[in-house]
N, C-alpha and C positions, 0 to 999 in steps of 0.2 A: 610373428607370422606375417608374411610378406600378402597383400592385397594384391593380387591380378587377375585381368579380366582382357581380353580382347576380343574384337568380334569385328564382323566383317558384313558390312553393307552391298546389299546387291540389289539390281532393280527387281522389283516384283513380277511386273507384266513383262517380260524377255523376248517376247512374238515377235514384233516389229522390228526390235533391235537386232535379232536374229537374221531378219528379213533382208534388213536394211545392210547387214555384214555380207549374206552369201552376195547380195548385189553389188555390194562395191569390189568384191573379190574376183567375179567376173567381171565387170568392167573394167578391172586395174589389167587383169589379166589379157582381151582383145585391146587394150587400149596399147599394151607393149608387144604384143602380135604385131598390130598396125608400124607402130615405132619400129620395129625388127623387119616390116617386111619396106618400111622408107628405108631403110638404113641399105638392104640389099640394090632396092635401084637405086645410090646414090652409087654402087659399083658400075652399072653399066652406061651412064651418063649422069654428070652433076646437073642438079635443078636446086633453085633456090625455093620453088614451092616443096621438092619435097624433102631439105633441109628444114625448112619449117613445122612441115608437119610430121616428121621426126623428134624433131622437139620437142612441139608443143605434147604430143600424145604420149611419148615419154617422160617429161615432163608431167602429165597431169595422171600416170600410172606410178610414180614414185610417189606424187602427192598422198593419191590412196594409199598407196602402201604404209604411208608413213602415220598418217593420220586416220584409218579404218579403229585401230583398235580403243581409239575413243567410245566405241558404240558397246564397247565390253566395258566401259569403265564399273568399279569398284571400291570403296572407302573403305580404311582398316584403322579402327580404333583402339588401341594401346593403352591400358591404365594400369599402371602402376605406383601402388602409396602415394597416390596421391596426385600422380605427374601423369600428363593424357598427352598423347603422341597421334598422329593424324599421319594418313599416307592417304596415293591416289592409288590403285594396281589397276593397270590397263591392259587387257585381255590375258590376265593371269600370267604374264611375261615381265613386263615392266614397272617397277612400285619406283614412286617419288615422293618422300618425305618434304611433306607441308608444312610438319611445324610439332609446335609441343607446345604445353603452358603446365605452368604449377596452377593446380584447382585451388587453393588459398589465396589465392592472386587474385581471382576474377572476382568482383566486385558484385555484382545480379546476377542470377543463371535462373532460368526456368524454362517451365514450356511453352511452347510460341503462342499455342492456344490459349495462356493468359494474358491478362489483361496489360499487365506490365511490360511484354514482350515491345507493343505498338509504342509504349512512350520512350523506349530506348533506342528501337528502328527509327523513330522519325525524329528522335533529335538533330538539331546541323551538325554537318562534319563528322560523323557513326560513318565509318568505312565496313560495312556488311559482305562477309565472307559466305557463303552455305555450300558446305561438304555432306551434302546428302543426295539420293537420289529419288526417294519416292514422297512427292509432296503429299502425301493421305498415311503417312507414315507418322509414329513417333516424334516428335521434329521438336527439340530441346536448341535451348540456347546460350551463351557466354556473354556477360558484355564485361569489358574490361580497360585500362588503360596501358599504353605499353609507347613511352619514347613519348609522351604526350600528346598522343593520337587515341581518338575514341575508335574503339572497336568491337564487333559483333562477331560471333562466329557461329554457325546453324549447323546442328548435327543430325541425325539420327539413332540414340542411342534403345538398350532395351530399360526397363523397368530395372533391369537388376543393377546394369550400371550406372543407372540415376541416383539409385539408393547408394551407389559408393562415391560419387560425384558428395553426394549429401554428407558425409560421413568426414570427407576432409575439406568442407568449404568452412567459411568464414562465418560467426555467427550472423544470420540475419538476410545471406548471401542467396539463399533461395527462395524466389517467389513465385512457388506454385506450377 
C-alpha cells in the first residue's frame, strides 16, 4: 500500500495580499492607459519625452503584470513512500517545481521550535531555504547534505505528514 499525502500551503491572513493585488492590478492597468495614450501622440509629432514616458510606463505595467501574482503565492507538498516533492503555485496559474529529497537521506529534521533546529541554522556554510508562508504556523525542518554543501530547508507541514516524514526517516533522524 502506497503512502501519499499532499497538501497545499496558503497564507492565513489574505486581507492585505488581497489588497495589495486589486492595487497593483489597477496600477498595471492606468499605467498602460498612459503608455497607450504616449504611444497615440508619438502619431501626431515625435517627442523624445514622450517616447520615454512610453516606455518607461509600459515598461513598469508589464513589470506588474509579470510579477503581481507573487502576492498569491502558494507551496504544494508531495509525499510519496517516502520521497517529498516541493513546488511554488503562483496565483493558481503557474507551479514551479523546487525540488524533491528522499526523507532517508536527511540527516536531522524537526521542529523549528526545538532546540536543535538553532544549532544547525547557525552552523558556517547551512545554505537555509524556507518554503512556507506563515511564520506562527507549523514550521518543520530538513537539514541534510547534498554535493557537500550543508543545507536546511523550512516547511510547513500538518501533524499528519510529520508522522509520515517519521515513518521513513533514518533511525535517530528526528529531533523533536
Amino acid at each position: 500500500m502506497d503512502n501519499f499525502r499532499e497538501e497545499i500551503v496558503a497564507k492565513k491572513n489574505r486581507g492585505l495580499n488581497s489588497v495589495a493585488y486589486a492595487a497593483a492590478t489597477v496600477l498595471m492597468v492606468v499605467l498602460a492607459l498612459i503608455a497607450a495614450m504616449m504611444f497615440s501622440t508619438l502619431g501626431a509629432g515625435f517627442s523624445v519625452q514622450s517616447l520615454v514616458m512610453m516606455v518607461v510606463t509600459g515598461g513598469l505595467a508589464f513589470l506588474i503584470f509579470w510579477k503581481r501574482d507573487t502576492l498569491r503565492t502558494e507551496y504544494e507538498y508531495s509525499f510519496t513512500n517516502g520521497e517529498l516533492d516541493f513546488a511554488r503555485v503562483l496565483g493558481n496559474k503557474k507551479r514551479k517545481n523546487l525540488g524533491s529529497m528522499t526523507i532517508k537521506n536527511v540527516e536531522v529534521m524537526g521542529h523549528v521550535a526545538h532546540s536543535s533546529f538553532q544549532r544547525y541554522v547557525t552552523m558556517p556554510g547551512v545554505e537555509k531555504t524556507n518554503w512556507f508562508l506563515n511564520r506562527d504556523g507549523n514550521l518543520f525542518y530538513f537539514y541534510y547534505n547534498k554535493d557537500g554543501k550543508k543545507r536546511i530547508i523550512v516547511i510547513e507541514p500538518t501533524e499528519q505528514l510529520v508522522s509520515m516524514f517519521k515513518t521513513y526517516a533514518q533511525r535517530g533522524a528526528f529531533q523533536g
